[in-house]
Every structure is written in C-alpha cells, then in structure tokens.
C-alpha positions in Angstrom: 0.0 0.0 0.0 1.2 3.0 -1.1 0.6 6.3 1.3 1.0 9.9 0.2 2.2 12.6 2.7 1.4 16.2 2.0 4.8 18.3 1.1 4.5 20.0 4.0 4.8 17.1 6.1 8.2 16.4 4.6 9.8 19.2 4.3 10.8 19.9 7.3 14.9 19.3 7.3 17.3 18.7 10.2 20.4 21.1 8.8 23.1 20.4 12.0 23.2 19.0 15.3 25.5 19.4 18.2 25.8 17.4 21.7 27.8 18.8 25.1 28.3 18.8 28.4 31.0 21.6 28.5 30.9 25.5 27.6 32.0 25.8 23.9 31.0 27.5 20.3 30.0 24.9 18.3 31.0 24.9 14.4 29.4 27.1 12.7 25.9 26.9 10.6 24.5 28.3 7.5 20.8 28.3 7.8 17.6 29.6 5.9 14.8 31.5 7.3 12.6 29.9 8.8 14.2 27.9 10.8 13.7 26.4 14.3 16.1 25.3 17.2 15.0 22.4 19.0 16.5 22.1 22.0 16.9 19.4 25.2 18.6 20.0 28.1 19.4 17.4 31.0 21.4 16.6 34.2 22.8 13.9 36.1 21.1 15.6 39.1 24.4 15.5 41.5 24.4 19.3 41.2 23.0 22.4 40.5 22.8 23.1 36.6 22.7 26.2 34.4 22.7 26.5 30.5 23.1 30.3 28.6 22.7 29.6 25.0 23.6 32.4 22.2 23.6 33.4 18.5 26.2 34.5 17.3 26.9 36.0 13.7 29.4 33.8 12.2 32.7 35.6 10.7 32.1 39.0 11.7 31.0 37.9 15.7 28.1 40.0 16.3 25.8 38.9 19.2 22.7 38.4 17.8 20.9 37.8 21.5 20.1 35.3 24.3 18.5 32.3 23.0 18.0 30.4 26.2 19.0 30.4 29.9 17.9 27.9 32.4 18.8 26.4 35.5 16.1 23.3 35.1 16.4 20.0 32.7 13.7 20.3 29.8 13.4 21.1 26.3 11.6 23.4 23.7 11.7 24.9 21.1 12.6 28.4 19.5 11.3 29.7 15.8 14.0 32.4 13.7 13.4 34.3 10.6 16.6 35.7 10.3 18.9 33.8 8.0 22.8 33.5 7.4 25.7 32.0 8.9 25.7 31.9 12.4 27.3 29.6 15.4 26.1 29.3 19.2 27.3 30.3 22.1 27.3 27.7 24.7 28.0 28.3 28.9 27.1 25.0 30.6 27.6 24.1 34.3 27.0 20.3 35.1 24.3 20.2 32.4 24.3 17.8 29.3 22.8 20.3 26.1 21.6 18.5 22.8 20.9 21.2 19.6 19.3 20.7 16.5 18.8 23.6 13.9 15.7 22.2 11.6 15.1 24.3 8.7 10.9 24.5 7.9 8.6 26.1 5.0 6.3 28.9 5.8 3.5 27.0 6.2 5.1 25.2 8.6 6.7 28.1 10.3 3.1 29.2 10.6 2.2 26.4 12.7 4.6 28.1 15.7 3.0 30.2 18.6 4.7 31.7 21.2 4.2 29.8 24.4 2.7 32.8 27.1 4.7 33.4 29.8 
C-alpha cells in the first residue's frame, strides 16, 4: 500500500546537530529562514545546573541575542526568521545540552505560537 504525505509534512529538514556537556561554540551553521532550534537540556542531578545559550553571527561575531537560559532539565523549542551564517554560544555548568537547527517552509513556520509566559 502505497501512502502519500502532504509536502509540507516532509519538508521539514534537520540542517546540523550538536551534543555537550562543556561550555563551547559549536561549528558554525548556514541556515535559511525559517528555521527552528529544537532544543533538550538534562542533568545527572548530582548538582546544580545552568545552561546560557547564544547566536552568534558567524565571521564577523556580532551577538545576535540570548536564545535560552535555564537552570532546570527540559526542552523546547525556539522559531527564527533571520537567516545567514551563524554559530552558538554555549555556557554549561553540570548540564548535558543537545541542539538541533531544523530548517521548515512557511507553512510550517506558521504552525509556531509563542508559548505565554
């Protein structure tokens, strides 16, 4: 039996994914808009944990902002329309981080709400 998806369904496309447990930039990324960063974050639970995530601008080093900072295990994720080459930022204390940057179409992109604070 043969099934057909709609495109939309299968468009969405892992571009890079990086794993740590130390502070670090990890190699740089160049990504289309829009894109997403899933994220997951989690600790062996012997001490207290803290993860600062940033975008940077790759080549020139411009901050482009805070992406995440927590203190707690979890996961989420985080919609961008800005596109280019960039790298992250990573400041990790007794936390184990796990990164994917998924590029998506606009319909999918569309899909994303902002969780309310």
């Amino acid at each position: 039996m043969l099934t057909a998806l709609p495109a939309t369904v299968l468009a969405e496309q892992l571009l890079v994914e990086f794993r740590g447990s130390e502070s670090r930039n990890t190699p740089e990324f160049e990504v289309r808009a829009p894109w997403i960063l899933d994220w997951r974050i989690t600790t062996d639970g012997a001490y207290d944990s803290a993860v600062e995530l940033s975008l940077e601008a790759a080549g020139i080093g411009v901050h482009e902002g805070r992406v995440l900072y927590t203190k707690q295990p979890g996961n989420g994720v985080r919609l961008f329309r800005n596109e280019g080459r960039f790298y992250f930022r990573v400041s990790s204390s007794f936390a184990n981080w796990h990164l994917k940057v998924i590029e998506l179409t606009e319909e999918e992109a569309a899909q994303y709400t902002p969780r309310e604070r």
